[in-house]
N, C-alpha and C positions, 0 to 999 in steps of 0.2 A: 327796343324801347329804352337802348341808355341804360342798363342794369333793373329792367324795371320790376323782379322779384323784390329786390330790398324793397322798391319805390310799395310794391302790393303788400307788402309783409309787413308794414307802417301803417296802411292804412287804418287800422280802425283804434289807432292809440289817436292818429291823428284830428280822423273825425268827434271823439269825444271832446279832445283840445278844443279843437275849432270852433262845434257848438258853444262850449262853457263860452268862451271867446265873445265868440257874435251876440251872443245874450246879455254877457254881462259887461263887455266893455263902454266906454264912455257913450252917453247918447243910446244905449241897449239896441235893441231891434227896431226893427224899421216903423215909420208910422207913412202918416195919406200921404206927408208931402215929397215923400223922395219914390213914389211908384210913380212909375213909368206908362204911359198906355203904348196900344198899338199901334206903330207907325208905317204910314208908306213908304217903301223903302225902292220905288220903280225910277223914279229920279235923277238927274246927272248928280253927280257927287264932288264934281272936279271941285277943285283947291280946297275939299275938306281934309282930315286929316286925323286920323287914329290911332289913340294909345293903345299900345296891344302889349299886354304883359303873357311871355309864354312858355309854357311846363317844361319849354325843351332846351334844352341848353346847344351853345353854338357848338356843330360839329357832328351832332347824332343826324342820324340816318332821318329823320321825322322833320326833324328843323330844316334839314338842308330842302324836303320836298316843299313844304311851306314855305320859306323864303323863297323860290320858285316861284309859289304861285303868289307870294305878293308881290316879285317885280313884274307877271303878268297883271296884275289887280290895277299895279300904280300904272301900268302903259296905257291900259283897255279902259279908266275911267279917271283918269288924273287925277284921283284921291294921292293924299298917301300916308303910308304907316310909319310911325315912328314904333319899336319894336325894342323891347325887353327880353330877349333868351334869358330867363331868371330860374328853366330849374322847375324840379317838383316843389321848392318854397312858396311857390308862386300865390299859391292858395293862403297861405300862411299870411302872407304878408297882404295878401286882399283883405282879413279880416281887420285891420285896425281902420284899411285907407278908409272901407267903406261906411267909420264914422266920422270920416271926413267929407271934402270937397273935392280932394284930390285923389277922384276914383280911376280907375282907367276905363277906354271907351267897352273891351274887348278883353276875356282871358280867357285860357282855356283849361282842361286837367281831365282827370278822374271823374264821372257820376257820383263817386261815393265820397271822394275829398269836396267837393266844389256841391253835393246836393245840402250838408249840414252847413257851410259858409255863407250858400248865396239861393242855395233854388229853396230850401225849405223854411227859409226868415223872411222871404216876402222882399229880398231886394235883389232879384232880378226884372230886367224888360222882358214880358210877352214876347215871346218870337215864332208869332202866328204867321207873321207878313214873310219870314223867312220863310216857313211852311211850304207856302203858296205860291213862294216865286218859282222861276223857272231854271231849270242849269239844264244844258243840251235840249233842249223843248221840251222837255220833262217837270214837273212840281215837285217840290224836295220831298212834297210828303206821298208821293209814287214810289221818288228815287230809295227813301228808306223804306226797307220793310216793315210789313204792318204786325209781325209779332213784335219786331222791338221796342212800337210804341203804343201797342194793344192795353200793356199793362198800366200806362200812364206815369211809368218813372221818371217823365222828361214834363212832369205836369206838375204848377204850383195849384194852393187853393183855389185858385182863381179859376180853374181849370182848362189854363192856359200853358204850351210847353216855355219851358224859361231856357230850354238846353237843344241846341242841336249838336249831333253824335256825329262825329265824321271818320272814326276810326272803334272798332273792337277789340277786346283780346277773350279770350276763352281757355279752358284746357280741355287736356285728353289722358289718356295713359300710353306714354311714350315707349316707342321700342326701335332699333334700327332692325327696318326692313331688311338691309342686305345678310344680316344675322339670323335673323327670323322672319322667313319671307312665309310661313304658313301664317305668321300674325297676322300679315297684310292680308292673305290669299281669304283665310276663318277667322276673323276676328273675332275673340267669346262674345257672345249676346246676351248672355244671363248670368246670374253668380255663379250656376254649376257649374257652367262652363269657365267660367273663368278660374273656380278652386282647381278644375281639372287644369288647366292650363299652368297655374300654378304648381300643383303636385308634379306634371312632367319636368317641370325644369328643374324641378327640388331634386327629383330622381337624375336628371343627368347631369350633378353637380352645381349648375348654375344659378346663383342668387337670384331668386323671384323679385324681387320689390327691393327700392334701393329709395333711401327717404331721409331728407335732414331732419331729424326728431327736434333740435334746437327749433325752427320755426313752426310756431304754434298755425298759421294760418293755413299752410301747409298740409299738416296732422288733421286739424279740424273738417279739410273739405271731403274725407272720407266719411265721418259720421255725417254731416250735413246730404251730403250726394245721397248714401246709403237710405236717409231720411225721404230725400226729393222722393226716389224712385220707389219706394215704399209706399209713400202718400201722395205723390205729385207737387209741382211746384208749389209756392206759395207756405208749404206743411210745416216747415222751419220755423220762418216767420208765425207763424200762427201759434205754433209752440210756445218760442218764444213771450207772445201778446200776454199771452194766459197770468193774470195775477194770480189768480188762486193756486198754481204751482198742478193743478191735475192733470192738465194733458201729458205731463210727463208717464203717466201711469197707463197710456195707450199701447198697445200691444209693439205696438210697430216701431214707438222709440227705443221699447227693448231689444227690439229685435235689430235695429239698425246699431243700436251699439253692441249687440252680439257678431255682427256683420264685421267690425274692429278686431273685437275682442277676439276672433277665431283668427284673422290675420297676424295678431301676434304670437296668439299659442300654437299656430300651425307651423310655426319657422318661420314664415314669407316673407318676414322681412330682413332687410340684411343684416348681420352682423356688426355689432355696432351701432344700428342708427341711432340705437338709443341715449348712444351720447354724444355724436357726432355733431361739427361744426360746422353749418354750410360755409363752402359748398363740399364737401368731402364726399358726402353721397353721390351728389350728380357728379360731380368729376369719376368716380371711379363709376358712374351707372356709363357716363359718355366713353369711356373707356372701355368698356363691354363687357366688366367686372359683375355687373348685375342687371337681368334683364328688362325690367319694365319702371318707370317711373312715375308717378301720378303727377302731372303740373300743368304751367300754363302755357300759353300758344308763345310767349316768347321764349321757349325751353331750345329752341335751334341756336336763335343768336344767341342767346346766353353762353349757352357750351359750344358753340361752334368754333371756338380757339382752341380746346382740349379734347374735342372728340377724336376716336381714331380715323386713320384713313379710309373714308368709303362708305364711314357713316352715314345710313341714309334715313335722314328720319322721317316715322309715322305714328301714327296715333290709333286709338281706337277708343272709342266712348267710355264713360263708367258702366259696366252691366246692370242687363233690367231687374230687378226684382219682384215684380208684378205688371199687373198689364194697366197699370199709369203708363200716361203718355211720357216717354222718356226725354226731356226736357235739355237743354244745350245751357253751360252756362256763358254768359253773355255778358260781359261787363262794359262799361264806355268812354270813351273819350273826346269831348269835344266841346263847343265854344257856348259862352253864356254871356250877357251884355249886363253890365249892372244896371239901376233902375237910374241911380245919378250920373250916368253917362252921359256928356254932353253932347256927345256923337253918334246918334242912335243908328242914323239910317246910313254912316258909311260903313261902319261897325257888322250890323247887321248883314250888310252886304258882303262885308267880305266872309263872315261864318259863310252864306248860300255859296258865296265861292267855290271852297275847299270842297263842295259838292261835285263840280264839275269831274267828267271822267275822268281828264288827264290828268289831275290830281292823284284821283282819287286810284286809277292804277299804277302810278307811278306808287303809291303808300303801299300798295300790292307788292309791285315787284322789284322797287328800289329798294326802300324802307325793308323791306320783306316784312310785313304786318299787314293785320287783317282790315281792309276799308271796311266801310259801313256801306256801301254798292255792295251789293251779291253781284252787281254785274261785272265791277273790276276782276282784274286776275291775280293770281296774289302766288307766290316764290313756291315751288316744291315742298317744299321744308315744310310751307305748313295750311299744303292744300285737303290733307286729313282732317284737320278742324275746320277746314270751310267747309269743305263737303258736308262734316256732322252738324254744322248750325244750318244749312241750307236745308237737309232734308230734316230736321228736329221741327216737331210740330208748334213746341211752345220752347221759351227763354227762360232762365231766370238769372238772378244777379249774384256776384259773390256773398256766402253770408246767405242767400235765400233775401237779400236785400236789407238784412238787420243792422243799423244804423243806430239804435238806443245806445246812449251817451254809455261808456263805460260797460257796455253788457259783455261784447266780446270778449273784450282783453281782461276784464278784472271776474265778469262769473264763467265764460265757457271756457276758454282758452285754457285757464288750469286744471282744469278737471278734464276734459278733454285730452290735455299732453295726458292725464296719470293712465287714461283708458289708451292710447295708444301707445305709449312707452311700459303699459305692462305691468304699473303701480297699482292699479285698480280692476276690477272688472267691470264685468256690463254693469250690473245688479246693485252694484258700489257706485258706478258713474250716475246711473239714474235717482236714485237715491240722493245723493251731494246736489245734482242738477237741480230737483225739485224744491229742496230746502233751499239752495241758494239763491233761484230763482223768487220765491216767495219772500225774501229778505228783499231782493235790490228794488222789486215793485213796493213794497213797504216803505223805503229807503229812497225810492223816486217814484213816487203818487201813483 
């Protein structure tokens, strides 16, 4: 994904930016006259012509399948794209155009950069009629799966999707299979099993858990998971909602940050991570220094320059901790039209595009990244996380989906590093959480 830890590890300083941003910049948020309706998009298209500003920059492995499929776009319907490789800025620099005139037809990014910019202020286009069209005889809303858009994260007020998803990423807890090949054979299924799992590699010398402590988003997804599986999806989020600061006082938030808190006083994690500079951890985890690594589905390319020879990677879920459905996390990537686009329906088209198989496994197995097809096929490296989202019976989003302006980075994220760098405990984290939690609802209505 082009380094896309940094790109995930920004996210949510980014998304508070961006709302302040779109709210308050010139012209504020959107009113009647720049929405968009829904258009017919079945149409010859030829000598129209599409501004496409996109997340990727020239040369990554994603840009080169895309540019692909737009010289097939421009042969098969005589449109054509005029194209911006601009970069994860991309979002960034959407916020000002789109109190202008001079919006682009077509952009793409993040669900979680691009839903505070453009899907949750009301100026994106409906893109029902993408839904509905057809790629391979198939309707796009076939071709995606119905957990991913069950929960309506791809839905404005309108109750309309403003986003269609043409790519995934997710994580797992990584380990090389050729190392550890009863990983692959047993993979723990529950906490026991996993502290057992844990405890044997302690006992035969080898660093259990290897972890940059520096990135808080990182740190964070074990409380949050811990959370999921305890309560099921959505429990995060709902934590979060709570103005009056009480849900923190539920059994189960204690116990998920006891779930932490025994990871650090058990030993498990390595040595050092607590002050460690990414990427120091993964490098010496890809090196075989430390067994297991908690991350995301782009953990192959990332390290796959300094891994040792023969590294073979695989993954295994976060363990269950109750019988909640154990839920996959599921984040997204893909195109959204603004509502002042002047090019709606070639725009449109080419999002339903990128649907297409040949795309779409070529994103598989060139790119080596997860399509949004369960039916493409996608690189070895990191067919453990397709497997785990195909058979997971529900999704949820990074964050548990929490997007409130400033909540991440300024009330959890600090208190969180102190519980898992071992400044705090459980009973201290909850505590701090509830009170600060009750301040920033104060603090923001």
């Amino acid at each position: 994904m082009g380094k896309p830890a940094r790109h995930l590890r920004s996210l949510a300083a980014l998304m508070g930016v961006a709302l302040a941003l779109t709210t308050t910049a010139c012209g504020g948020a959107t009113d009647a006259s720049t929405m968009a309706d829904t258009v017919d998009i079945s149409g010859s298209i030829s000598g129209q012509t599409i501004n496409y500003w996109s997340m990727w920059k020239d040369g990554e492995p994603q840009q080169k399948v895309i540019a692909a499929a737009i010289a097939d776009f421009e042969k098969e319907t005589g449109a054509k794209v005029s194209v911006q490789w601009q970069g994860r800025s991309n979002s960034e620099k959407l916020v000002p155009a789109l109190n202008t005139n001079n919006v682009p037809d077509l952009v793409d990014g993040t669900l979680a950069k691009l839903a505070p910019v453009i899907g949750e202020t009301g100026q994106a286009s409906p893109l029902t009629s993408v839904y509905s069209y057809k790629v391979d005889d198939t309707s796009i809303s076939e071709v995606i799966p119905q957990k991913f858009t069950s929960n309506g994260a791809f839905k404005g007020e309108d109750g309309q999707p403003w986003m269609v998803p043409y790519s995934v990423s997710s994580d797992g807890i990584w380990f090389d299979a050729a190392k550890h090949p009863e990983l692959k054979d047993k993979p723990p299924a529950t906490w026991d099993e996993f502290i057992n799992v844990l405890d044997k590699l302690k006992a035969s010398g080898t660093a259990p858990i290897a972890a940059d402590g520096d990135i808080a988003g990182y740190n964070a997804t074990w409380f949050v998971t811990s959370l999921l599986r305890l309560k099921g999806a959505g429990s995060f989020k709902a934590l979060v909602e709570d103005k009056s600061g009480d849900a923190w006082d539920a059994p189960e938030v204690l116990e998920a940050a006891r779930k932490v808190e025994n990871l650090v006083k058990g030993g498990y994690l390595n040595s050092g991570y607590n002050a460690s500079k990414f990427p120091a951890q993964q490098q010496l985890w890809a090196n075989g220094d430390a067994a297991l690594m908690l991350n995301g589905s782009w953990t192959p390319t990332e390290t796959g320059s300094y891994a040792v020879p023969g590294f073979e990677y695989s993954s295994f879920q976060f363990p269950a901790m109750s019988d909640k459905p154990a839920s996959a996390r599921v984040d997204f990537i893909g195109f959204a039209v603004p509502a002042k686009s002047k090019n709606q329906v070639p725009a449109q088209r080419l999002a339903a595009f990128m649907l297409n198989s040949k795309y779409q496994n070529a994103l598989g197995t060139e790119a080596k990244v997860l399509p949004v097809r369960p039916d493409a096929p996608v690189a070895a490296a990191v067919e453990s996380v397709k497997a785990a989202i195909d058979a997971a019976p529900a999704t949820h989003l990074q964050n548990d989906g929490v997007t409130f302006p400033g909540y991440m980075e300024k009330v959890f994220f600090p208190k969180d590093d102190e519980l898992f760098l071992g400044k705090s405990t459980a009973d201290e984290f909850v505590g701090k959480m509830k009170a600060a939690q009750i301040q920033y609802w104060k603090d923001n209505g």
